[in-house]
C-alpha positions as CSV (number, residue, x, y, z in Angstrom):
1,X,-8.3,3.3,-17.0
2,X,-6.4,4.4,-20.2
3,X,-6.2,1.2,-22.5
4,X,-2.9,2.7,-23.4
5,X,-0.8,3.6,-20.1
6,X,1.3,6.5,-20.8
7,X,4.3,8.3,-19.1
8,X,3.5,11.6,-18.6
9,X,6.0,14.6,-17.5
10,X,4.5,17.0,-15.8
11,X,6.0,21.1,-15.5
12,X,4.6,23.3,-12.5
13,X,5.2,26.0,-9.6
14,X,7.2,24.8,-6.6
15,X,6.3,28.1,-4.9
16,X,4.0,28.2,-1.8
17,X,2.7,31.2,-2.9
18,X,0.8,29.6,-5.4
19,X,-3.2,30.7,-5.9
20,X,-5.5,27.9,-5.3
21,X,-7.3,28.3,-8.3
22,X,-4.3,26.9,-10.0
23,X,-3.3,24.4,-6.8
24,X,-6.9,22.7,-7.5
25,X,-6.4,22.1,-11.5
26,X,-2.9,20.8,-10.3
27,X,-4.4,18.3,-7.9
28,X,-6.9,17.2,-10.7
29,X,-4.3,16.8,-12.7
30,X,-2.8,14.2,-10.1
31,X,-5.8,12.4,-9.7
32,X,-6.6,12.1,-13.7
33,X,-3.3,10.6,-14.3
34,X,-3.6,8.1,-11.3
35,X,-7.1,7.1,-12.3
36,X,-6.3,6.8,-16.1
37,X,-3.3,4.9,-15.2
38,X,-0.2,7.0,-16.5
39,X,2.8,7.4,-14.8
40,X,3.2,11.3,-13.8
41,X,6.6,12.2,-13.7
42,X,7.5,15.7,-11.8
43,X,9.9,17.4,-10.0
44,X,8.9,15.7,-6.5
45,X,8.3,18.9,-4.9
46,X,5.7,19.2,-1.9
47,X,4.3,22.8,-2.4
48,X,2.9,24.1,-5.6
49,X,1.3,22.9,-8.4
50,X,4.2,19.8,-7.7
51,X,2.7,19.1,-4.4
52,X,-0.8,19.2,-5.3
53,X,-0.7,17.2,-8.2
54,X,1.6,15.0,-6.1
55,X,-0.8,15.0,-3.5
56,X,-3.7,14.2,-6.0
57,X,-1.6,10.8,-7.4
58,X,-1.5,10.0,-3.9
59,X,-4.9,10.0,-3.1
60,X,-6.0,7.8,-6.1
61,X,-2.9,5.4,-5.5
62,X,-1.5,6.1,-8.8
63,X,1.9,5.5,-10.6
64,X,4.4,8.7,-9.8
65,X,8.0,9.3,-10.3
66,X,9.8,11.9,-8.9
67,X,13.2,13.4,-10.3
68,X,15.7,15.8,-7.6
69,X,18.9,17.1,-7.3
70,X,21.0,15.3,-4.9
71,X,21.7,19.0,-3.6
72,X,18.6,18.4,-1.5
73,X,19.6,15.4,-0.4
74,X,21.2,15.6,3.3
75,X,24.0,13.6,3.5
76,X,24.0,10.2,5.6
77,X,20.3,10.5,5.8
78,X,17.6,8.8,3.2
79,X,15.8,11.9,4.2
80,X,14.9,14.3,1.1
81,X,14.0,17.9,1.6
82,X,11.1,19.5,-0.2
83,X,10.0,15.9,-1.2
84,X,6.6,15.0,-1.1
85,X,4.7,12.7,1.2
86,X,4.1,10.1,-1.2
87,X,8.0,9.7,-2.2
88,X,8.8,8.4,1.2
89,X,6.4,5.3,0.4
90,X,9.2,4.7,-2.6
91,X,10.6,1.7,-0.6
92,X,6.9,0.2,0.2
93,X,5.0,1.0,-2.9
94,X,6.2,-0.3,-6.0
95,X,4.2,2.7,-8.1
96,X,6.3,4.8,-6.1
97,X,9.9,6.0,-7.9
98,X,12.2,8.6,-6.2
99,X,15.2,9.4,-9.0
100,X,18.3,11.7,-7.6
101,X,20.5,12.5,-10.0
102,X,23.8,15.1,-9.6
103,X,25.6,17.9,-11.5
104,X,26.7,21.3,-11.3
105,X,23.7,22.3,-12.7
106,X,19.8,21.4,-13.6
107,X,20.6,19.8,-16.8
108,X,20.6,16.3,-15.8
109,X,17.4,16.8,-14.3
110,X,15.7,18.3,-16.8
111,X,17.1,15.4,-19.2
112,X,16.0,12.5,-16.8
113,X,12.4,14.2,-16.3
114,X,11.7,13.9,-20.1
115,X,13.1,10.7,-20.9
116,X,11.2,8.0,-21.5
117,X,8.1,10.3,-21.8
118,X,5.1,10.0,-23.6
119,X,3.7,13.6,-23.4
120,X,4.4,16.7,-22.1
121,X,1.5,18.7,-19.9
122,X,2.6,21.8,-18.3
123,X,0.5,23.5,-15.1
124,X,1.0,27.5,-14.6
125,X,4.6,28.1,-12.9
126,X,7.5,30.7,-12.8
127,X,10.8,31.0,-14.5
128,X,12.0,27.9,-14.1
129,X,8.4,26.0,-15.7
130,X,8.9,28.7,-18.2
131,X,12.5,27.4,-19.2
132,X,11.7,23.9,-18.6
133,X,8.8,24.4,-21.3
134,X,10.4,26.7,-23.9
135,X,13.2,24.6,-24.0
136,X,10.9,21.2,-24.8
137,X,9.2,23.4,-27.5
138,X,12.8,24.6,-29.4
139,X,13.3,20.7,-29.1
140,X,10.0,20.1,-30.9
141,X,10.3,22.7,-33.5
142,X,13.5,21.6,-34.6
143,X,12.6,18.2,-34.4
144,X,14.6,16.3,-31.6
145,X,11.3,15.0,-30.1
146,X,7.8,14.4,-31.4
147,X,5.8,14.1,-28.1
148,X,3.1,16.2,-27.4
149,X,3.4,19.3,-25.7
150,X,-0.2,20.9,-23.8
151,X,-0.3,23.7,-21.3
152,X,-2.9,23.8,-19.1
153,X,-4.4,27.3,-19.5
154,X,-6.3,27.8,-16.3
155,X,-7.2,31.2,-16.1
156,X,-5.4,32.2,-19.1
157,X,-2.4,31.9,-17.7
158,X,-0.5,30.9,-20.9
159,X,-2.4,33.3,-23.4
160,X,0.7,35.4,-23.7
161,X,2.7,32.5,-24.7
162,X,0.0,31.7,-27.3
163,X,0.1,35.1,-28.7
164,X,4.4,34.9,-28.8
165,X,4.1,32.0,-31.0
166,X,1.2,33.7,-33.1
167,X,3.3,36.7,-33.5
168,X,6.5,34.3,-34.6
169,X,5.0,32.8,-37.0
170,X,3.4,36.0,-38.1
171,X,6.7,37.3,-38.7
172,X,8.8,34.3,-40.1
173,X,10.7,32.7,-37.3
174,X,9.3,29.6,-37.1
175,X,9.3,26.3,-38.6
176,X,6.2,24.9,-37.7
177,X,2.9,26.3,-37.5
178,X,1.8,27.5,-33.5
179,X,-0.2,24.7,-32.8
180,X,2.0,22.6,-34.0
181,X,4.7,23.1,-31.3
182,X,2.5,24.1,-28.6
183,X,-1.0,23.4,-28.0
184,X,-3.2,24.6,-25.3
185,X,-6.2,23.6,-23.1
186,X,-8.2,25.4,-20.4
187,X,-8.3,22.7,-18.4
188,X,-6.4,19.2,-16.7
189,X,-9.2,17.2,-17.8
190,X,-9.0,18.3,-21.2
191,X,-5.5,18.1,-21.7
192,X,-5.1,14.7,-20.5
193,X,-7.7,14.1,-23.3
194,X,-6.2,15.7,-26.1
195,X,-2.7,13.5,-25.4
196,X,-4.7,10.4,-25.1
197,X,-6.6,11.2,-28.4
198,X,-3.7,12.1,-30.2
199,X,-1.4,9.1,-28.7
200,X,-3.8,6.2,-28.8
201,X,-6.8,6.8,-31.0
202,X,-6.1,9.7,-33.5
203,X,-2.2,9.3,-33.7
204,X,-2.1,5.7,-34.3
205,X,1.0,6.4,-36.5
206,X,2.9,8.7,-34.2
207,X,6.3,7.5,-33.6
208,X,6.7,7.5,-29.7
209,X,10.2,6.5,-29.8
210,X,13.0,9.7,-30.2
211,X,14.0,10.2,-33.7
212,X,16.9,9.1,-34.5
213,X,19.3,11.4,-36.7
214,X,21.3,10.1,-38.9
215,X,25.1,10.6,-38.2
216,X,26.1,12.7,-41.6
217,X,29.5,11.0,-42.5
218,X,32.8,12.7,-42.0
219,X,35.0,14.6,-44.5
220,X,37.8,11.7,-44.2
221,X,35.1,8.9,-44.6
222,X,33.4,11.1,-47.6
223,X,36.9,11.3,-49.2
224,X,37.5,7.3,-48.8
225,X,34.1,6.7,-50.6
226,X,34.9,9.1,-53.7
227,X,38.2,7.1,-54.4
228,X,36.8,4.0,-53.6
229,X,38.7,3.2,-50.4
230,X,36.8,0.1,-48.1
231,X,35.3,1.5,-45.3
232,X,37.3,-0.6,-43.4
233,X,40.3,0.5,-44.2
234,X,40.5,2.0,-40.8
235,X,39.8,-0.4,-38.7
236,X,40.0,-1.2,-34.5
237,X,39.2,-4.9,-34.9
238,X,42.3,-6.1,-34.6
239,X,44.1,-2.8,-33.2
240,X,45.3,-5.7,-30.0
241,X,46.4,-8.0,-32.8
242,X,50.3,-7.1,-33.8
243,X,51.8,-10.4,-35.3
244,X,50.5,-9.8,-38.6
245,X,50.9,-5.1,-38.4
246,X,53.4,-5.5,-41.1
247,X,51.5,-7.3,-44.0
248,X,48.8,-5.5,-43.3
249,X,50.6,-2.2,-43.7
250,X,52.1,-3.1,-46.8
251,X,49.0,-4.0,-48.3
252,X,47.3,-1.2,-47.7
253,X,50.3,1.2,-48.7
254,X,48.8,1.7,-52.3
255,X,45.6,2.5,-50.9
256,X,47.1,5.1,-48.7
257,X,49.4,6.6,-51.6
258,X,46.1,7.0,-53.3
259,X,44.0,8.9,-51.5
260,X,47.0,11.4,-50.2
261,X,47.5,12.1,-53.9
262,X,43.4,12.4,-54.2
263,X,43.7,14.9,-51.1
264,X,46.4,16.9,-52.7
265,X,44.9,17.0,-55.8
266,X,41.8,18.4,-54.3
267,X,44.0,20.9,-52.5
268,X,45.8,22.6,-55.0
269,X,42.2,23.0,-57.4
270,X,40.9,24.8,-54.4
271,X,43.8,27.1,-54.1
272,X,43.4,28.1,-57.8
């Protein structure tokens, strides 16, 4: 086991199509995770990469969550379609965690999938693991989230992805260096690692937690500061309180005569 248990999201193929050289790095994937003690957090599906490293968690009796759309959910019936095996143990096994959420769209899935998470690993998949991972890595250029983001490059599946971002940077439309957004691994086994590594033995600074942007303030409350006005001056403390409105009003009148003349001031040396 990990000394450090980690949530890990996980991106793959749904498709039943799927070549078994990439269904067998999936299902290692499973079992690594289940074995090292992280939580693997995927889709839920029961064919694909989804359902093999679903199928590997299983097996080892590891920690899984799975995130749907209620869409597949049949109504008046606990039954789930496309689920995998081990989500129907989600009443009997507490390291078992089905999560439906709704929407006109995938968005709230794709939100509830990351959150929370540790690390990102994604297997080989189609258009919508390619969305699901593009999107995580605009988020991590631009700095929304810090966690790590590894592809698992069995085959070289994801060398054309590597060369994009080579070619980005090569031509100025990044922010951060390749490897830096992205980094990539030719195997399950080896990505686990390199999130472990850089999580709980190399990245003993790394901030796990979501950054947390500081709200710039607004043009009225920018205004209020440069003439000095109390940033309570607007206040919704006592917006239920009305025996004393008139006072109050008065006493902020000068205040308010103020910064209208301040505002019309400012006005008029812009129009010139």
């Amino acid at each position: 086991n990990c000394d450090t248990p980690l949530r890990i999201c996980c991106y793959g193929s749904s498709n039943k199509t799927t070549l078994d050289i990439y269904l067998n790095e999936a299902y290692s994937l499973g079992r690594i995770l289940g074995t090292r003690n992280h939580t693997c957090v995927n889709g839920g599906g029961s064919t694909g990469c989804m359902g093999s490293m679903n199928q590997g968690v299983m097996d080892v009796n590891g920690k899984v969550v799975g995130v749907i759309h209620e869409m597949f959910v049949k109504k008046g019936s606990s039954y789930v379609e496309g689920c995998h095996d081990v989500f129907k143990q989600k009443d009997q096994d507490e390291n078992v965690q089905l999560i439906v959420v709704g929407g006109k769209d995938l968005q709230e899935r794709k939100r509830m999938l990351v959150k929370d998470a540790d690390a990102l690993v994604v297997l080989p998949g189609g258009p919508g693991t390619f969305d699901e991972l593009w999107e995580m890595a605009c988020a991590r250029q631009i700095g929304f989230i810090q966690m790590p983001i590894v592809c698992v490059n069995v085959n070289g599946y994801y060398d054309s992805f590597k060369n994009m971002l080579e070619r980005a940077h090569k031509d100025k439309f990044l922010y951060k260096n390749p490897n830096e957004i992205l980094h990539f691994e030719e195997t399950s086994a080896k990505a686990v690692k390199y999130v472990e590594d850089i999580l709980t033995n190399v990245g003993k600074n790394y901030v796990r937690k979501k950054k947390n942007l500081e709200k710039r303030p607004s043009t009225l409350q920018r205004m209020m500061s440069a003439f000095n006005v109390p940033s309570n001056f607007v206040s919704t403390e006592d917006k239920d309180d009305k025996s004393d409105f008139s006072p109050k009003l008065f006493s902020m009148a000068p205040l308010a005569v103020a910064f209208l003349l301040g505002v019309s001031t400012g006005f008029i040396l812009q129009r010139k």
